[in-house]
C-alpha positions in Angstrom: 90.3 71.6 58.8 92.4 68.9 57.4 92.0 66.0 54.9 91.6 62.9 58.2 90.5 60.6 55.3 92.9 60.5 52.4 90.0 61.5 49.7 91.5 65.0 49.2 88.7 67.0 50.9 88.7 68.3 54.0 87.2 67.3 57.1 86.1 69.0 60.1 88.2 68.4 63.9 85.8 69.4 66.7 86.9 69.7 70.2 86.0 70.0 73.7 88.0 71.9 76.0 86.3 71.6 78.8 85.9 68.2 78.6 89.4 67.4 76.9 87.4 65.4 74.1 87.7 65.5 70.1 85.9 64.2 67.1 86.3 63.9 63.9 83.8 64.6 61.2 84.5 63.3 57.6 83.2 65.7 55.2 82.1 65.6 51.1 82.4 69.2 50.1 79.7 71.1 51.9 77.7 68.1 53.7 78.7 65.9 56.9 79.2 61.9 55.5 80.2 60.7 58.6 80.4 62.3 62.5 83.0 59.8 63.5 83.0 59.1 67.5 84.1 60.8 70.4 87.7 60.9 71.5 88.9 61.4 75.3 92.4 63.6 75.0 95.5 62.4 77.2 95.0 61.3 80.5 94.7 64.7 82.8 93.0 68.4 82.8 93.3 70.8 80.4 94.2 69.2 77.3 92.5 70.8 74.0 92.9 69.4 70.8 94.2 72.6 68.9 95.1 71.8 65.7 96.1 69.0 62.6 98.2 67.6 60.5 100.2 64.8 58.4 102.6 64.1 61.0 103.8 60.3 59.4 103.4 60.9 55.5 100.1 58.3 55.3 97.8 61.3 53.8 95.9 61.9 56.6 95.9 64.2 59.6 97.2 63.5 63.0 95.7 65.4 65.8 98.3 67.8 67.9 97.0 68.1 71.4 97.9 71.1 74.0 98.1 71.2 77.4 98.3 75.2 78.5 98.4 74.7 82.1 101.4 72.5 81.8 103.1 73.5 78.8 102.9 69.8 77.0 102.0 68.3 73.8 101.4 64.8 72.3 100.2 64.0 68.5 97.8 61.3 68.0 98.3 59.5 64.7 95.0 58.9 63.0 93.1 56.7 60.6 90.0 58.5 59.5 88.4 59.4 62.3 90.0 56.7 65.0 92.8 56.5 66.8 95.5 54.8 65.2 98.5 55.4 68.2 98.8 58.3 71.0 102.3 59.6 71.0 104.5 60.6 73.5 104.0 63.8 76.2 106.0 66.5 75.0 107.4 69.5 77.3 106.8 72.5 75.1 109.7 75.5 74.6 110.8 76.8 77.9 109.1 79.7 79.1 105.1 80.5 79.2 102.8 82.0 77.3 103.9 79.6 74.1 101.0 78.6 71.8 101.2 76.5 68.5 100.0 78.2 65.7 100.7 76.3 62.7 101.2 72.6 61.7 103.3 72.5 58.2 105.9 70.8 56.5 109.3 73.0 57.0 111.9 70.5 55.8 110.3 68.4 52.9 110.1 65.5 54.5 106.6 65.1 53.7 105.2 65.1 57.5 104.1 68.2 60.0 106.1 69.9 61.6 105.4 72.5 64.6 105.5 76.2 64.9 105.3 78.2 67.6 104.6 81.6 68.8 104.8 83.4 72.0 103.3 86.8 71.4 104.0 88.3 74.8 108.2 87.9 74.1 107.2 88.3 70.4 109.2 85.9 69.3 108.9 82.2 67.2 110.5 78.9 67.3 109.9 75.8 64.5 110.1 72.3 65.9 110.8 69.5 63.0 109.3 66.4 64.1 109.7 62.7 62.6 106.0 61.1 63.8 104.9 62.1 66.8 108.7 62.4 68.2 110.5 65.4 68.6 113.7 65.8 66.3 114.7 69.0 66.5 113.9 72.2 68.2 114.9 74.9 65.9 116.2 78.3 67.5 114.1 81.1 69.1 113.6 84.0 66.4 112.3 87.4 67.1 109.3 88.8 65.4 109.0 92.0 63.2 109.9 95.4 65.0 107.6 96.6 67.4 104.6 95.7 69.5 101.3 94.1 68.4 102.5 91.1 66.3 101.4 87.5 66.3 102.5 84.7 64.0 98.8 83.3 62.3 100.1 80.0 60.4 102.6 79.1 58.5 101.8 77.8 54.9 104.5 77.6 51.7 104.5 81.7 50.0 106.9 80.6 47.6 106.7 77.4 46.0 109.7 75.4 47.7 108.7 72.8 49.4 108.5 74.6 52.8 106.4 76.5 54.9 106.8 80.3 56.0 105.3 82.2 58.3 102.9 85.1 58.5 103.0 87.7 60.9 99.9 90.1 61.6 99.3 92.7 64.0 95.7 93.9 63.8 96.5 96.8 66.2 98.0 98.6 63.1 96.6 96.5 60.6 99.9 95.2 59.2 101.1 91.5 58.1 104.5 90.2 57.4 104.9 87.0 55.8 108.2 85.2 56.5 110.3 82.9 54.3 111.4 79.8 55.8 114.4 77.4 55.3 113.7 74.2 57.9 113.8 76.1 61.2 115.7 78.7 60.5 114.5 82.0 59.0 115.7 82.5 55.1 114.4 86.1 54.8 111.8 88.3 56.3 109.1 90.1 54.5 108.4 93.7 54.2 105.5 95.2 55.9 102.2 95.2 53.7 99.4 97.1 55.4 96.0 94.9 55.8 92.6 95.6 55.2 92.1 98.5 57.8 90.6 98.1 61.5 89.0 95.1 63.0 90.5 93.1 60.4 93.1 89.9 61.2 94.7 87.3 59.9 93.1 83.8 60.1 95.3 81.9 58.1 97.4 81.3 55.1 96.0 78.5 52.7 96.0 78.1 48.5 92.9 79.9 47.1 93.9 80.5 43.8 95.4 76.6 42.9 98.5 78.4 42.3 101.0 76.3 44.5 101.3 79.6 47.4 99.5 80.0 49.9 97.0 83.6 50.3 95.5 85.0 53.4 92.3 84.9 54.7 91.1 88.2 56.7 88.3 87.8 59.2 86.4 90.7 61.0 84.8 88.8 64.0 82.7 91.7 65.0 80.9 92.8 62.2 81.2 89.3 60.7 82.9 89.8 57.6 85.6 88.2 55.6 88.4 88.8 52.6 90.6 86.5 50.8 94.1 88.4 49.1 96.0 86.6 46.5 99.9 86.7 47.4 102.5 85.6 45.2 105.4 85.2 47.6 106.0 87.3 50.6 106.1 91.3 49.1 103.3 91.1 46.1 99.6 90.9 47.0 97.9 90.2 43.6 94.4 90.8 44.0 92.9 92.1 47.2 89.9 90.4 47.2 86.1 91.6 47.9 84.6 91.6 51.8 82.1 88.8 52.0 79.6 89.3 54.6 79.5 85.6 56.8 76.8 83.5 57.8 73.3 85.2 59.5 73.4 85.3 62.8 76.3 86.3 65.6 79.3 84.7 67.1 80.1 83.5 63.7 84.0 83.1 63.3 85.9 82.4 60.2 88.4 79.2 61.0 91.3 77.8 58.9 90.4 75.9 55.8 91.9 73.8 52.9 90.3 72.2 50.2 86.7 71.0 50.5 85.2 70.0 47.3 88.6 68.6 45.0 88.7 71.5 42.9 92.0 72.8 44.3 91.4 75.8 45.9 90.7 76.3 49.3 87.4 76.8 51.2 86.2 78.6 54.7 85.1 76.6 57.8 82.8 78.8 59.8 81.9 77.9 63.5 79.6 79.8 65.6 81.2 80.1 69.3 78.6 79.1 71.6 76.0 77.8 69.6 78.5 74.6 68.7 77.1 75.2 65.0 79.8 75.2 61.6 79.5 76.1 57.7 81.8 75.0 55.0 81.3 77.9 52.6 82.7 76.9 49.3 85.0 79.6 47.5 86.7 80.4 43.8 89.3 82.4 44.3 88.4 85.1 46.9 84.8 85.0 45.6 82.2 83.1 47.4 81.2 79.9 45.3 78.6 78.6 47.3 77.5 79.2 51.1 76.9 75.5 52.4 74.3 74.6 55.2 75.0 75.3 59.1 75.2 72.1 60.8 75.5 71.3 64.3 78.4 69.8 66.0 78.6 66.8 68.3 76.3 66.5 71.1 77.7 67.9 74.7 76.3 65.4 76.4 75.2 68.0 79.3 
């Protein structure tokens, strides 16, 4: 979820893998104001739009789009929900099994930049971007010590300007958050142990209107979810309660920003397979207000 509109709340980016097709849904708060059209990805198979963000400093979020198969990318520039200007086709790091995980600011600039993760070499790499064009990739960087971790997102722990990264390995139930100077690695975190099995890290957002970002824990099989309070990358202020999600199965807690302007960020659930979402509205790491499930464009068959 990402503000596509410039009003400060965040809107929803659906996509269709299958199909290689996006929209985007401008949102107020909890309810849908506008399901904008249908967007066909770049020309070829296999290209999902994966994630968002501000990628040219106009206050609204640009669409990064993946092709697995291939190992490309190319950022769309948005206005709302249309398509301002398709960017270039990317090659990705060299290698496979390299998957984006996180579009942030790392050098201040005010516009996204990309992170990466390939969990099989455990290992990351930070791509500053101007636009949609590659400026710099940054080095490759190993992850913690040992097996099991994957880099979540990447959000700003410590109030600089800059995005770091958080590391989780749900095997052990362990996360790691990462300071982060531009590309390069300013210092690693110790090792906090999470909330205990079944439990991982969605993503790192603000819920606390405190200016760092705090994780969100999500237990897709017994449906449950937790928001902890960081300040920095050692001190986890208040563990927060687990909040049981939406009735039904297959729901999935996704990552969220702010939905209703009152600083603080909010969960976007989505139902895999029933192409159903929630914007559930949140104070902290309590639950504010559940909002209504709504379905999500039309598959067309």
């Amino acid at each position: 979820m990402n503000d596509f509109s410039r009003d400060e709340m965040v809107d929803v980016l659906w996509e269709h893998p299958e199909k290689s097709l996006a929209a985007i849904w401008l949102m107020e708060g909890t309810q849908v104001v506008a399901p904008g059209p249908v967007i066909p990805g770049p020309i070829g198979q296999g290209w999902e739009a994966v994630n968002a963000g501000d990628f040219n400093s106009d206050g609204m979020a640009d669409v990064l789009w993946r092709n697995i198969d291939q190992n490309l990318v190319a950022i769309w520039l948005m206005e709302g929900s249309q398509l301002l200007s398709p960017g270039p086709i990317i090659p990705g790091p060299v290698g496979r099994g390299w998957k984006v995980i996180g579009l942030s600011d790392l050098n201040r600039d005010g516009m996204a930049d990309v992170i990466w993760n390939n969990k099989d070499q455990n290992v990351m790499t930070a791509w500053l971007m101007d636009g949609p064009q590659l400026v710099a990739p940054g080095p490759v960087i190993p992850g913690p010590i040992g097996h099991g971790w994957v880099a979540r997102s990447a959000r700003d722990f410590n109030r600089d300007g800059m995005a770091d990264v958080i590391w989780d390995n749900e095997e052990q139930s362990l996360m790691a958050i990462w300071l982060m100077e531009g590309a390069q690695l300013l210092a690693p975190g110790p090792i906090i142990p999470g909330i205990g099995p079944g439990f991982h890290v969605v993503t790192a957002q603000d819920y606390d209107g405190d200016g760092m970002a705090d994780v969100l824990w999500n237990d897709t099989e017994r449906n449950l979810m937790a928001v902890w309070l960081m300040e920095g990358a050692s001190l986890v202020i208040a563990a927060g309660p687990v909040i049981p999600g939406p009735l039904g199965r297959g729901w999935e807690a996704r990552p969220a920003a702010d939905s209703n302007f009152d600083g603080m960020a909010d969960v976007l659930w989505y139902a895999t397979g029933t192409n159903q979402a929630a914007v559930w509205l949140m104070d902290g790491t309590q639950l504010l207000a559940p909002g209504p499930v709504f379905l999500g464009p039309y598959d067309g068959g």
